[in-house]
Residue, then its C-alpha position, 0 to 999 in steps of 0.5 A: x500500500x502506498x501512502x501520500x505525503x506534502x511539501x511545500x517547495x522552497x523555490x517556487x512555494x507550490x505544494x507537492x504531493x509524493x508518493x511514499x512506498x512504505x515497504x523501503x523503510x520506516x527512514x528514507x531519504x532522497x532526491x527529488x526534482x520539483x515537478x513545477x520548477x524543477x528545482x532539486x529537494x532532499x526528502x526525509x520521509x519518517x514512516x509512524x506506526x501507524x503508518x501515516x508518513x511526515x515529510x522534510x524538505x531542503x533544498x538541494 
């Protein structure tokens, strides 16, 4: 089951949704590029018990 998760983009300041694939790990991190700017971000995502997902975004 995949679960949905936001941030909001530093450059551009449009709110993006990521999909999160929960069998990777309860700590995951990566690199992604805004669809709308297409500027790069950092995502930490943090899997809770519950399986809801909190998101963290740095720029690149």
């Amino acid at each position: 089951m995949l679960i949905e998760a936001d941030y909001v983009c530093d450059s551009c300041g449009e709110e993006i949704v990521v999909t999160v694939d929960p069998s990777e790990g309860d700590g995951q991190e990566y690199v992604e590029d805004c669809p709308v700017c297409c500027r790069p971000h950092v995502l930490r995502v943090r899997l809770a018990a519950d399986g809801t997902a909190t998101l963290e975004s740095t720029p690149e």
